[in-house]
C-alpha positions as CSV (number, residue, x, y, z in Angstrom):
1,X,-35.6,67.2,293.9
2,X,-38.2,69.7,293.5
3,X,-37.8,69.9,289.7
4,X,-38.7,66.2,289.8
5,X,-41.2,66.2,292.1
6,X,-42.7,69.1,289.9
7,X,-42.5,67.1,287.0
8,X,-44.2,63.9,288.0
9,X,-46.8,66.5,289.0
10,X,-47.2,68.1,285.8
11,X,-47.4,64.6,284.2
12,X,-50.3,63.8,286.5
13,X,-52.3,66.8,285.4
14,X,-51.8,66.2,281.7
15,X,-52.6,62.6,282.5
16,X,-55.8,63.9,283.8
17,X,-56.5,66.1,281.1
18,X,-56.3,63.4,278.7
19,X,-59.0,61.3,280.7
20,X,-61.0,63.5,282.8
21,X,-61.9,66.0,280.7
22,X,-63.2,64.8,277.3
23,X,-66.8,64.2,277.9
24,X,-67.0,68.0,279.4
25,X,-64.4,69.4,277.0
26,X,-66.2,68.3,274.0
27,X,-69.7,70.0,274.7
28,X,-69.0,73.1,273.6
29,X,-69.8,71.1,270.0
30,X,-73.1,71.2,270.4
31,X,-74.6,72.2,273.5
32,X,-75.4,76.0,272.1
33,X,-76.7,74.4,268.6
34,X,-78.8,72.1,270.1
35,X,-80.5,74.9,272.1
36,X,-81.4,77.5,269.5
37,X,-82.5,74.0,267.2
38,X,-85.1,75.2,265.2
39,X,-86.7,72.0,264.8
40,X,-86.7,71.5,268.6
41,X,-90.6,70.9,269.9
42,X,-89.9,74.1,272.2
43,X,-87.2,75.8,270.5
44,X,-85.8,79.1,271.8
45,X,-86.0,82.0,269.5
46,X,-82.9,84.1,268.5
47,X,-82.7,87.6,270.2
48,X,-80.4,89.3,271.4
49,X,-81.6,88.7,275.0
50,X,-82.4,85.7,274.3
51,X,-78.4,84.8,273.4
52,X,-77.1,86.9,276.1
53,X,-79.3,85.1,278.5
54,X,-78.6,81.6,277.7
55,X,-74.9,81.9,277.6
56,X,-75.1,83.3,281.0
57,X,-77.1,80.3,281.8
58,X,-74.2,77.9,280.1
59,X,-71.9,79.6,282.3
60,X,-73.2,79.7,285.5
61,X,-74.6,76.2,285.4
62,X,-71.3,75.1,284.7
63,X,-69.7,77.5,287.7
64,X,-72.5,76.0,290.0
65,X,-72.8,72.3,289.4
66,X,-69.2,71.6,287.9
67,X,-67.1,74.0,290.0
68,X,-68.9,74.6,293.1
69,X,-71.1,71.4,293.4
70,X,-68.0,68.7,291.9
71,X,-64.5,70.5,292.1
72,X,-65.0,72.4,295.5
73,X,-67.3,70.2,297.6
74,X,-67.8,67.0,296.2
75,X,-64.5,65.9,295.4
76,X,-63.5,66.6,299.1
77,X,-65.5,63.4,300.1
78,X,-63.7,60.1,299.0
79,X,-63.9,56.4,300.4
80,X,-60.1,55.7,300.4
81,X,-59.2,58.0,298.0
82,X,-61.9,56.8,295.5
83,X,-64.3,58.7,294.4
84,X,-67.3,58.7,292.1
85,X,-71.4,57.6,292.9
86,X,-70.2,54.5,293.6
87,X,-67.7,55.2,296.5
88,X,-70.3,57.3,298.0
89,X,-72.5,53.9,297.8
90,X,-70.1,52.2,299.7
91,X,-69.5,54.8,302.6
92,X,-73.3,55.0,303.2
93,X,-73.1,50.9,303.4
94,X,-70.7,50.9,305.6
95,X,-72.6,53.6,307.5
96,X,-75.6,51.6,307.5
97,X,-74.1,48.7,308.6
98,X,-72.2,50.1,311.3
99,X,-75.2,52.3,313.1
100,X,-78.1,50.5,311.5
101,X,-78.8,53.9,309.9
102,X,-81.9,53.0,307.9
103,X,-81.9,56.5,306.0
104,X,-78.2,55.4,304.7
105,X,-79.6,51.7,303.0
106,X,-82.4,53.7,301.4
107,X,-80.3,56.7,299.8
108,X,-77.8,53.8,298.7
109,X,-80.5,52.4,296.3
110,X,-81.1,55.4,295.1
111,X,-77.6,55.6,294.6
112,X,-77.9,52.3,292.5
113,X,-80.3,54.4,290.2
114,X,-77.7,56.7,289.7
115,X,-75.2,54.1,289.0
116,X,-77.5,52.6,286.7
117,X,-78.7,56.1,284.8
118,X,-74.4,56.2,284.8
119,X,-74.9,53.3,282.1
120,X,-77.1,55.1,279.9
121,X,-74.7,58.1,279.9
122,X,-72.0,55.2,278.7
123,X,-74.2,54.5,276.0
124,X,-74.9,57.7,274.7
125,X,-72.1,60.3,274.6
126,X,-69.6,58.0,272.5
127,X,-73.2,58.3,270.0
128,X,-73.5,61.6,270.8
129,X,-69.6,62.9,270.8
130,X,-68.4,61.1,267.8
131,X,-71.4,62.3,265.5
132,X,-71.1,65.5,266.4
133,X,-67.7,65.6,266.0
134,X,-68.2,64.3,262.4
135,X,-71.4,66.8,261.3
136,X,-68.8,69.1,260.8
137,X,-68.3,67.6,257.7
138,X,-71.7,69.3,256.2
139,X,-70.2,72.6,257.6
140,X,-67.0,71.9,255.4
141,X,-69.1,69.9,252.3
142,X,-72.5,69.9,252.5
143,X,-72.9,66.6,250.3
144,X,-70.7,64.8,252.8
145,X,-73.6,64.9,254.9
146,X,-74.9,61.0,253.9
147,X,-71.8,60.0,254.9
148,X,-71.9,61.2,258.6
149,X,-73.6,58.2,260.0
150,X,-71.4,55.3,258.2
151,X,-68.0,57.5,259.4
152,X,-69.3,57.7,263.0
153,X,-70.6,53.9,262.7
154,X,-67.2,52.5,262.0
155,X,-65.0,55.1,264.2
156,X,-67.1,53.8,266.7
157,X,-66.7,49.8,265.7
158,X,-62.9,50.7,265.9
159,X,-63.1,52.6,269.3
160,X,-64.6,49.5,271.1
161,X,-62.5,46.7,269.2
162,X,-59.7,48.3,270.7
163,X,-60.4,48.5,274.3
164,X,-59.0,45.0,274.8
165,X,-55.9,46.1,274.5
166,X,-56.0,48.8,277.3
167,X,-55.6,52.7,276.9
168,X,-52.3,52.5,278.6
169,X,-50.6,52.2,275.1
170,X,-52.4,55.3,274.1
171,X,-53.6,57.1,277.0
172,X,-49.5,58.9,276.8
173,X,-50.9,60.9,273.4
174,X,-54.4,61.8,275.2
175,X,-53.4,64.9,277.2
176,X,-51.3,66.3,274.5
177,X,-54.4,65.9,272.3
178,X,-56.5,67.2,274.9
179,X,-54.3,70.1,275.6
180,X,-54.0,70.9,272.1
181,X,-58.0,70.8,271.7
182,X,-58.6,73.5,274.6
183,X,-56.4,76.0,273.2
184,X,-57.7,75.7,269.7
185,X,-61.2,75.8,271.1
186,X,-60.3,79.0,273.6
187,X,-58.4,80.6,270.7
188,X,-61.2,80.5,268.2
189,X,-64.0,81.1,271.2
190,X,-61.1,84.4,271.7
191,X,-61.8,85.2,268.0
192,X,-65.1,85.5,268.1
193,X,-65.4,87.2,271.1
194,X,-63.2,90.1,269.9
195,X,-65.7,90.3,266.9
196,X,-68.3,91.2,269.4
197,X,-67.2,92.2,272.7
198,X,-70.5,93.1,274.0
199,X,-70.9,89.6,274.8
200,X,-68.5,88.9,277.8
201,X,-71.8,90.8,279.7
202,X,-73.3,87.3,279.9
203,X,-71.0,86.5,282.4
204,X,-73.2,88.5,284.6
205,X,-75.2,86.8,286.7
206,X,-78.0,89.1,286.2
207,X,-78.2,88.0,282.3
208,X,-79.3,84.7,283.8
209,X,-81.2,85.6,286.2
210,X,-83.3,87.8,284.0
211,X,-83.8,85.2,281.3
212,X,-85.4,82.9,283.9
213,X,-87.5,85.6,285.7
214,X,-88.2,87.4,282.3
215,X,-88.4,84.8,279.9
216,X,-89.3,81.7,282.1
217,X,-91.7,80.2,280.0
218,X,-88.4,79.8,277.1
219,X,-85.9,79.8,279.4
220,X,-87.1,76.6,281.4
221,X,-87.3,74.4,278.2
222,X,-83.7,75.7,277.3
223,X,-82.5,74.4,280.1
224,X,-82.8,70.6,278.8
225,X,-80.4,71.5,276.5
226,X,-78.3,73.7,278.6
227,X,-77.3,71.1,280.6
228,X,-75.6,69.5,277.9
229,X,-72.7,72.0,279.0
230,X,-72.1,70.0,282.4
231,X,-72.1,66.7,280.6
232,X,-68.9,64.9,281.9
233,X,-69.0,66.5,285.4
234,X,-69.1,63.2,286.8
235,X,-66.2,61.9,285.0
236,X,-64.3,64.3,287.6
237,X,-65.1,62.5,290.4
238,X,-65.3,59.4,289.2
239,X,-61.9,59.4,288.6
240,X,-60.6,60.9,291.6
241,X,-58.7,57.7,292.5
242,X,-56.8,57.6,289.8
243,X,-55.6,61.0,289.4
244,X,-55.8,62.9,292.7
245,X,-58.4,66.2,293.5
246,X,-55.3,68.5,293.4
247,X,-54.6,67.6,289.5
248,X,-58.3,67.3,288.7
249,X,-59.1,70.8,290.1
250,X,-55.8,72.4,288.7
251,X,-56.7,70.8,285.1
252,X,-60.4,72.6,285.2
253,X,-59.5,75.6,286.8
254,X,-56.9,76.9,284.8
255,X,-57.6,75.3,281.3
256,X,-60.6,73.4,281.0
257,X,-62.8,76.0,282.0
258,X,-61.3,78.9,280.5
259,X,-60.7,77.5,277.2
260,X,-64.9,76.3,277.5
261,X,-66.0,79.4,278.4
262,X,-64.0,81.5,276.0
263,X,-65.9,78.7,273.3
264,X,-69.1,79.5,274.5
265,X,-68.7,83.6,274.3
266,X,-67.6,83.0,271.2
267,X,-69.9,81.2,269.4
268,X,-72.7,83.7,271.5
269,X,-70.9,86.6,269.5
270,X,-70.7,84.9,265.9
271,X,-74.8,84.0,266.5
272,X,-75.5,87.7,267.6
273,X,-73.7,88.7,264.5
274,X,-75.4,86.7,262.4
275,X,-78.4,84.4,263.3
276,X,-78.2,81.7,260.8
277,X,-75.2,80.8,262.6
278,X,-77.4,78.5,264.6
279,X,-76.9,75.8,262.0
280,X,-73.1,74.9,263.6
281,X,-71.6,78.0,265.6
282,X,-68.5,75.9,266.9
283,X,-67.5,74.9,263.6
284,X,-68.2,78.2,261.9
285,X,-66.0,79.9,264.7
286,X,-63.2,78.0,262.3
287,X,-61.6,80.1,259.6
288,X,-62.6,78.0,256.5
289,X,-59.4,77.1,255.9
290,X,-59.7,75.0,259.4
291,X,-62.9,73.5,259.0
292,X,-61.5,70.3,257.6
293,X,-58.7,70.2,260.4
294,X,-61.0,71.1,263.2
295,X,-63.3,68.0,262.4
296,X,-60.6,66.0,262.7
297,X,-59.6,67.2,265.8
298,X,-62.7,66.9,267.2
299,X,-63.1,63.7,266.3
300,X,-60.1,62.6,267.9
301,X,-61.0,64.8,271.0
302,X,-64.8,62.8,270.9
303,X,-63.3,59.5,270.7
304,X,-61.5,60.2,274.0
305,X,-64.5,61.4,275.3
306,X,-65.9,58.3,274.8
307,X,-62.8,56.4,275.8
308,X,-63.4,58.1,279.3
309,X,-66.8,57.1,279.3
310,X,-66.3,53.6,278.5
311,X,-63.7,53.0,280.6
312,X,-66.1,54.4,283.6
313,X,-68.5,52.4,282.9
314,X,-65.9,49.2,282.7
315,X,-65.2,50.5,286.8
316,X,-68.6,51.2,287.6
317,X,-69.9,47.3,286.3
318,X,-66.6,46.2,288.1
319,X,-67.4,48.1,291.4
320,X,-71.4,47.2,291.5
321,X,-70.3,42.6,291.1
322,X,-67.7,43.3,293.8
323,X,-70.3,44.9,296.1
324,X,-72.9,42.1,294.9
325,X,-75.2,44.1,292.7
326,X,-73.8,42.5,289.9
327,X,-72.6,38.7,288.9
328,X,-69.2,38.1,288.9
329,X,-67.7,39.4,285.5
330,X,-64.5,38.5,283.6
331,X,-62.3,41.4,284.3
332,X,-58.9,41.9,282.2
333,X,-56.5,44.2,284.2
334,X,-54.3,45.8,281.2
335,X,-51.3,47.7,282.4
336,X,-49.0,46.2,285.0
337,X,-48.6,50.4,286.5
338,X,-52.6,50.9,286.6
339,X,-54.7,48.9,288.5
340,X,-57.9,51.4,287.6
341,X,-57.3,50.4,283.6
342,X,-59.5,47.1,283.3
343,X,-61.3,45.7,280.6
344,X,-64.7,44.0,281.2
345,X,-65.9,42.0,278.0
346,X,-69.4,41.4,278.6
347,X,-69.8,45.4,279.3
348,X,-67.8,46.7,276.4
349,X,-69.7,44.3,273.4
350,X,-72.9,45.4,275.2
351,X,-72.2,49.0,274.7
352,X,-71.1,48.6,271.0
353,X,-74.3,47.3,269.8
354,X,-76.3,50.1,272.3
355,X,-74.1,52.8,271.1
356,X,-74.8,51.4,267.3
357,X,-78.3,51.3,267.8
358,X,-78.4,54.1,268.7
359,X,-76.3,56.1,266.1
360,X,-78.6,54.5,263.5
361,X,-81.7,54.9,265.1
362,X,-81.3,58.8,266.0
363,X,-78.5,59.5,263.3
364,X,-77.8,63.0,264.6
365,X,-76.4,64.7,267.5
366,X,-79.5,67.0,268.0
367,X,-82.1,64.3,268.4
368,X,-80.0,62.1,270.7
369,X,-79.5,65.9,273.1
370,X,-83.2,64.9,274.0
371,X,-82.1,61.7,276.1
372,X,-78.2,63.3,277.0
373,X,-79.6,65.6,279.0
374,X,-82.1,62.8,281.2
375,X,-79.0,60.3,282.4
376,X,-76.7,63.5,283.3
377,X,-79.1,65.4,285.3
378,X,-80.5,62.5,286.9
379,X,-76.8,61.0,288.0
380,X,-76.0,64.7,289.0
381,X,-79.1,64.9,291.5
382,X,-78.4,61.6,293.2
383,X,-75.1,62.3,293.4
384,X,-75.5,65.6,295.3
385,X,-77.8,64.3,297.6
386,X,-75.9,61.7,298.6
387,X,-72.4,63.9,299.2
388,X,-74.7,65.7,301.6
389,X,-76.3,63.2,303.6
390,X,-72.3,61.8,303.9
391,X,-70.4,65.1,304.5
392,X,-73.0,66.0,307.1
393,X,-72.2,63.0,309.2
394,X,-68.2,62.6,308.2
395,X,-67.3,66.0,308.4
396,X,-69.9,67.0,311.4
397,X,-71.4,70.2,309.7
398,X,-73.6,72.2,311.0
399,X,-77.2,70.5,310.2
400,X,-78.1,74.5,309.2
401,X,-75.1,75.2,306.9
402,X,-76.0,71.3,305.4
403,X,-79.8,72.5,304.8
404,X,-78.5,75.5,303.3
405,X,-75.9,74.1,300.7
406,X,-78.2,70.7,299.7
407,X,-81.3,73.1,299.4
408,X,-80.0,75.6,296.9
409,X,-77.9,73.2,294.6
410,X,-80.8,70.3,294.8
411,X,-83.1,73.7,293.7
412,X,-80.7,73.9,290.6
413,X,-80.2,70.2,290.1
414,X,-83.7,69.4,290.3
415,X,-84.7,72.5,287.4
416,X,-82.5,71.0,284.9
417,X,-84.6,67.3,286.0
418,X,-87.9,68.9,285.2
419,X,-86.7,71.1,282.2
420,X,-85.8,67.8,280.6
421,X,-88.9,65.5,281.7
422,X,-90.6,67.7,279.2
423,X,-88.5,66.3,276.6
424,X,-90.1,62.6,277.9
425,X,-91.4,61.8,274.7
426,X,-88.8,63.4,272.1
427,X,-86.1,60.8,273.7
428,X,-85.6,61.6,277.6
429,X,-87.7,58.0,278.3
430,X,-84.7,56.4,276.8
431,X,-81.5,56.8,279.4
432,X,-84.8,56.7,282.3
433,X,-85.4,53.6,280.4
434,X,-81.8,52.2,280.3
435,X,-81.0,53.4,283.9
436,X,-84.1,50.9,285.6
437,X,-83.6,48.1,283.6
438,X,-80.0,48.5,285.0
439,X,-81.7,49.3,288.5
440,X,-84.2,46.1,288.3
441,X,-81.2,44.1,287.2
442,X,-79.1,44.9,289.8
443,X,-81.3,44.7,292.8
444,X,-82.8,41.7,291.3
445,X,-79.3,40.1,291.6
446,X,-78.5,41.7,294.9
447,X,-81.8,39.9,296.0
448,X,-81.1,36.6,294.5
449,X,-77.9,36.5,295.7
450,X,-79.3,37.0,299.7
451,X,-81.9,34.2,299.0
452,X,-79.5,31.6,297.5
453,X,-76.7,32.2,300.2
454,X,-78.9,31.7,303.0
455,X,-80.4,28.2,301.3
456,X,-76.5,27.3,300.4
457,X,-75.4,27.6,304.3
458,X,-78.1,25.9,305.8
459,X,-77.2,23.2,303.7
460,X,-73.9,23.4,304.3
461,X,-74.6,22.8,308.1
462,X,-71.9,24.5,311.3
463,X,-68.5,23.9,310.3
464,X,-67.7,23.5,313.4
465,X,-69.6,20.1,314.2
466,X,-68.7,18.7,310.3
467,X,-64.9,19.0,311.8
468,X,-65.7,17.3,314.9
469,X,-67.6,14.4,312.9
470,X,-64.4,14.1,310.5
471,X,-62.4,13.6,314.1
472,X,-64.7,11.2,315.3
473,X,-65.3,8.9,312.7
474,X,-61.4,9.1,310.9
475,X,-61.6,5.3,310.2
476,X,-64.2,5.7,307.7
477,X,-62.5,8.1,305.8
478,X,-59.0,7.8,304.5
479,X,-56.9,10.3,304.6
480,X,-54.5,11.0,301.0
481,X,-51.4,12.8,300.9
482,X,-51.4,16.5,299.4
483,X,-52.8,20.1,299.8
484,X,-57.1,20.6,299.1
485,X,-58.4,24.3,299.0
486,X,-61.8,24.7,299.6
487,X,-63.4,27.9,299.0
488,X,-66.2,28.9,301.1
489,X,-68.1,32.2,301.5
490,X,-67.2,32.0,305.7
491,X,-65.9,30.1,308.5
492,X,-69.2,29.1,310.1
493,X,-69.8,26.9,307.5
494,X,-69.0,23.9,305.8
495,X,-67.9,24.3,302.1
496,X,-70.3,22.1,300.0
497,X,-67.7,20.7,298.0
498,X,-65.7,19.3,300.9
499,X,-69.3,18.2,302.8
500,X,-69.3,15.7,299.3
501,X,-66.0,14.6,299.3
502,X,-66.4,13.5,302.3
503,X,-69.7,12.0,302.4
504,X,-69.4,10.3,299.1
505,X,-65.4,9.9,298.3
506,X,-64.8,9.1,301.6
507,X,-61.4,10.8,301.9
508,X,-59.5,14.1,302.7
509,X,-56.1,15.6,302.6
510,X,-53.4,15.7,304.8
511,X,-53.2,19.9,304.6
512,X,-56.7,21.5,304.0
513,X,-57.2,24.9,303.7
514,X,-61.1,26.4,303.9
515,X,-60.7,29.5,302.5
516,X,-63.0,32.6,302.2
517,X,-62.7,35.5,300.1
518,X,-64.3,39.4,301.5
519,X,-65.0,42.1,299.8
520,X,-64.8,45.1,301.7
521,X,-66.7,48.4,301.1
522,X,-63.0,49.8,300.5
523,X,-61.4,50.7,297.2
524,X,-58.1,48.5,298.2
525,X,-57.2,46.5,301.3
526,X,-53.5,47.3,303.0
527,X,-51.3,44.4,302.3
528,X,-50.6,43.8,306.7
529,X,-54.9,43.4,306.5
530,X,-55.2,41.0,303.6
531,X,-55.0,37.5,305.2
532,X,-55.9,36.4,308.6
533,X,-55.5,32.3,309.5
534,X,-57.0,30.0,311.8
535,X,-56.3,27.2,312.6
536,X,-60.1,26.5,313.7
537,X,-59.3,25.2,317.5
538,X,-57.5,21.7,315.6
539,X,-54.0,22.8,314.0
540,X,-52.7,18.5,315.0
541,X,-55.2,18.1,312.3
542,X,-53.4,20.4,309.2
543,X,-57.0,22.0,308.9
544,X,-57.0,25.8,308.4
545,X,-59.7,28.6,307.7
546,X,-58.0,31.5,305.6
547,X,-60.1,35.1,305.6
548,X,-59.1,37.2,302.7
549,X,-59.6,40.3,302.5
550,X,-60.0,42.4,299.2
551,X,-61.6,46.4,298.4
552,X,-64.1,46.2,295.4
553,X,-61.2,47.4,292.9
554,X,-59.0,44.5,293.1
555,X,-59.2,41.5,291.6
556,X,-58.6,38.2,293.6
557,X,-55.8,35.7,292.8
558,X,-55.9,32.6,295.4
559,X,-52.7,30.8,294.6
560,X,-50.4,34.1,295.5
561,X,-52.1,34.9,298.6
562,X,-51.8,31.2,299.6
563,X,-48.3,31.2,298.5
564,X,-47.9,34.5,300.9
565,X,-49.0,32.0,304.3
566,X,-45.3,30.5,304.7
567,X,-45.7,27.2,307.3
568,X,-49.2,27.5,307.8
569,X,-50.2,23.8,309.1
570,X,-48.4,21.2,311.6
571,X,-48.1,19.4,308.6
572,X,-45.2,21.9,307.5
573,X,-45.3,24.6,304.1
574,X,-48.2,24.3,302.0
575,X,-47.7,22.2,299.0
576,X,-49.2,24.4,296.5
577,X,-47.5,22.8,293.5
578,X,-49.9,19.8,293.4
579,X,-52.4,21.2,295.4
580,X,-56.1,20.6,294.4
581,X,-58.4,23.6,294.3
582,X,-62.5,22.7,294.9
583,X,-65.6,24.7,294.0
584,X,-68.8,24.5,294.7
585,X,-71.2,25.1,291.8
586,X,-74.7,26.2,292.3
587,X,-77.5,25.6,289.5
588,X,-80.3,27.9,290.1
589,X,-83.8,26.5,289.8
590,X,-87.1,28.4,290.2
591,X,-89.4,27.3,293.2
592,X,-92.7,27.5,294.7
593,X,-91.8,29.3,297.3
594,X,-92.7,32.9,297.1
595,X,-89.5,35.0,297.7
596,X,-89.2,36.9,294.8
597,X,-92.1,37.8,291.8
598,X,-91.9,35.1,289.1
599,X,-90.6,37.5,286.2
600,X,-87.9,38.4,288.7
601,X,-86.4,34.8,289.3
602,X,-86.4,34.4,285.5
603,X,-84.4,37.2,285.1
604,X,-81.8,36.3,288.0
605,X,-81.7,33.0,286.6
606,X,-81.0,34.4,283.5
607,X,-78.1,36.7,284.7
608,X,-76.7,34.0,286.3
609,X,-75.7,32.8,282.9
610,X,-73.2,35.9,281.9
611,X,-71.2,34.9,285.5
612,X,-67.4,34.7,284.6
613,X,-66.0,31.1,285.3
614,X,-64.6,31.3,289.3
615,X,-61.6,29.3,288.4
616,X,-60.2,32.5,286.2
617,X,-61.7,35.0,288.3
618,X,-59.9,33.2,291.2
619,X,-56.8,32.9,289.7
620,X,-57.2,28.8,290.2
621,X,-55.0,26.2,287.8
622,X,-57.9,24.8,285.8
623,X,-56.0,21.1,285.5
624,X,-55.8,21.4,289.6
625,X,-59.7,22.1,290.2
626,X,-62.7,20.2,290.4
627,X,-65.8,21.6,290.8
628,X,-69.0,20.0,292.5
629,X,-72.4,20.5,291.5
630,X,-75.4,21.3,293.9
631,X,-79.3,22.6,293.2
632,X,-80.5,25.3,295.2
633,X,-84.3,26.6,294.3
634,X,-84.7,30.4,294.2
């Protein structure tokens, strides 16, 4: 028993290692490149204490923000066992919505930014990773160099036309992969280091320390590129549902981090030893009879880096529509074990051409490090100050041990924020760029969305008195045999759809069913809290109000929680196998009224366009449902 139950546990921790890790375990390409770049615009001259210094930096900014800041504290705070910027989103909701905590709705639209700087990350690190991963081609050949971009351009075509099909077909060869990466990586990072063994005093954090003091006026600027070292960090806890903090933590603690470290020595040695080693130190760490294997590898370990990414990104989108900061998106779910593994269309084709622009616009790894730095220090900041605003009030800590902990990592957070707003005009504006148009999107919708549901249920009028009516006056409407599913957005209202059958058909069903669909600030609802039924005060009159209940990770599917009810009406079981579904469908107009800035109703107007059709996001027969029009004016 405990063999097995060891084994499913050692599956779950190469699992993670084959998602988690790929953005983080692939920096060691080019983080220590891109800062000694001679052709940066504040480049950081090659000393000895120059490279002693900033591998100390590499490795305590990863022990600080990755180990401390993600794996020990952050990754402790989880909203159902979900965790990520979003999740933390959601708990403050809830907290502002329980206590009318007015601090909590502010910091969650900062938290939005983060989410939306999280898209910019998406963008750029399968750009980033996969050309990286295939400059080591000019290490091996030189004259391969023009054919860097075109190889990257078409491994990344291929990466995204596959995601419809789901990773669960492939994810089974990612943690061998991974695994395999991080002890060639440690192994060669080993080599070097024995080389030169002078250099394991960077791990002293008085290398670093010194650098900054000493050399601040250097060492600040290297710290935009630094930072490239901790890219991936939030891929840890973004994907805490689906793999657990114990696995996670076990996966960096005693491989991931190792095997990175032991990379960065390494190439620290070989550039002490020789400064022209600057031009590719991970790749020259590689006997030369490697090379060519090595850049295969790493291409292969890039690719599911960017897998990771991209998959995130597919959760985050899916996350923000449930929570109403995003339109309602058609969402493939593509294993029948993993509900996390989705595929969102709209999100993945919107990335390709990003990610393609981008590759051809910067064509090199070194010149997109410029913007990499901007969405992953940004996300890291916000999500930091939101864990402690939350852990102070859900654990009860001490408000002075809080003060302590937010003050020095925010200190550390917010360096790496400045070092790289000097790089504002070398690339940084672009993820600042991406993350608020992302941010004005989604708030735009959020606001929209407020506006046209309180014009749709004052038009809708008080359930309530639309039933007594149909009571009062049943000779002028006839009443037809069958089941009719209304879906409404509450009980207090009348669905719009049955208001105009009514009015203008003249007729109803026997069994009615008014149902309404919630999305809770929870990853998953428990089965014996899904549905709740009533019967509205007239059950004689087989009219029923269903509440559903589902987290912002699940996907809703009407007909199989209806068929879940049993006898729910007088009128006996539900007869589902004819029964007629009815939407209401809203067409968005803009008014004169002033509620939002004109540019801003054009653009929700405009999202409103890329909504997925509600009769497949429902899970509704298309033959079986009719859907009535309305005009609201926004």
């Amino acid at each position: 028993m405990d063999g097995a139950r060891d084994s499913v546990r050692l599956a779950v921790v190469v699992g993670a290692l084959g998602v988690v890790f790929g953005d983080i375990g692939t920096s060691p390409i080019y983080t220590l490149q891109t800062v000694f770049n001679p052709e940066d615009p504040h480049p950081v001259p090659v000393s000895t204490d120059n490279v002693y210094g900033v591998v100390s930096l590499v490795f305590w900014s990863v022990m600080i923000i990755v180990t401390v800041t993600y794996i020990l504290l952050a990754m402790r705070i989880n909203n159902d066992g979900e965790g990520g910027i979003m999740a933390l989103i959601a708990l403050l909701r809830r907290r502002g919505a329980q206590q009318g905590r007015r601090a909590a709705g502010v910091l969650a639209a900062v938290g939005i930014f983060g989410a939306s700087l999280f898209f910019g990350d998406s963008m750029i690190t399968p750009a980033i990773s996969v050309l990286s991963a295939v400059e080591g081609l000019k290490v091996v050949e030189p004259s391969l160099g023009a054919l860097v971009v075109p190889i990257t351009a078409v491994i990344i075509v291929m990466l995204f036309a596959v995601q419809r099909k789901g990773t669960a077909a492939v994810g089974r060869v990612f943690g061998p992969v991974m695994i395999g990466w991080f002890v060639v990586i440690g192994v060669c990072g080993a080599t070097g280091i024995a080389g030169n063994p002078a250099i394991l005093r960077a791990l002293s954090p008085t290398y670093a320390i010194g650098f900054l003091t000493g050399h601040f006026g250097i060492a600040f600027f290297a710290l935009a590129a630094i930072v490239l070292a901790v890219t991936g960090a939030e891929a840890l806890y973004a994907d805490l549902g689906h793999f657990g903090r114990r696995p996670i933590s076990r996966g960096w603690l005693f491989l991931v981090f190792p095997a990175c470290v032991l990379s960065y020595l390494g190439q620290g040695a070989l550039i002490l030893a020789d400064p022209a080693n600057i031009s590719s130190p991970f790749f020259l760490l590689v006997p030369e009879w490697g090379r060519l294997p090595m850049v295969l590898l790493a291409t292969a370990a890039t690719v599911i880096a960017s897998q990771a990414v991209i998959t995130g990104a597919f959760s985050v989108a899916s996350q923000a529509a449930q929570l109403g900061y995003l339109p309602r998106l058609r969402i493939a779910h593509t294993s029948e074990s993993s509900i996390g593994q989705i595929y969102v269309p709209w999100i993945n084709w919107l990335l390709l051409v990003s990610v393609l622009t981008l590759v051809f616009a910067f064509r090199s790894s070194a010149a997109l490090a410029y913007a990499f730095g901007m969405a992953v220090t940004g996300t890291i900041t916000i999500t930091t100050l939101l864990f402690f605003y939350v852990a102070r009030w859900k654990w009860h800590a001490p408000l002075w041990l809080i003060g302590i902990g937010a003050t020095v990592l925010l200190l550390v957070d917010l360096l790496f924020v400045a070092a790289n707003l000097t790089k504002l005009a070398h690339g940084a504006w672009l993820p600042l760029l991406i993350g608020l148009t992302a941010f004005t999107l989604m708030t735009t919708w959020q606001r929209g969305r407020q506006i046209v549901t309180a014009e749709r249920e004052r038009r809708e009028g008080s359930l309530r008195e639309f039933i007594d009516d149909l009571r009062d006056n049943t000779s002028s409407t006839a009443r037809v045999p069958g089941t009719a599913v209304f879906l409404n957005r509450g009980k207090l209202t009348a669905p719009l759809a049955m208001r105009a059958n009514v009015e203008h058909n003249r007729v109803r069903h026997d069994q009615v069913v008014i149902m309404s669909l919630q999305t809770e600030p929870v990853p998953r609802v428990p089965a014996d809290e899904r549905v709740t039924v009533d019967d509205l005060g007239y059950d004689e009159d087989g009219i029923i109000h269903v509440t559903a209940r589902f987290g912002y990770m699940e996907t809703p599917d009407v007909p199989a929680i209806l068929r879940s009810l049993g006898p729910a009406t007088t009128e006996g079981p539900l007869q589902l196998d004819q029964a007629s579904y009815f939407l209401s469908k809203i067409e968005l107009r803009a008014g004169q009224a002033r509620t939002m800035a004109s540019w801003r109703k054009r653009l929700f107007m405009a999202t409103s366009y890329v909504t997925a059709d509600a009769a497949e996001y429902f899970g509704l027969p298309r033959d079986r449902t009719v859907i009535m029009g309305s005009h609201i004016e926004v």
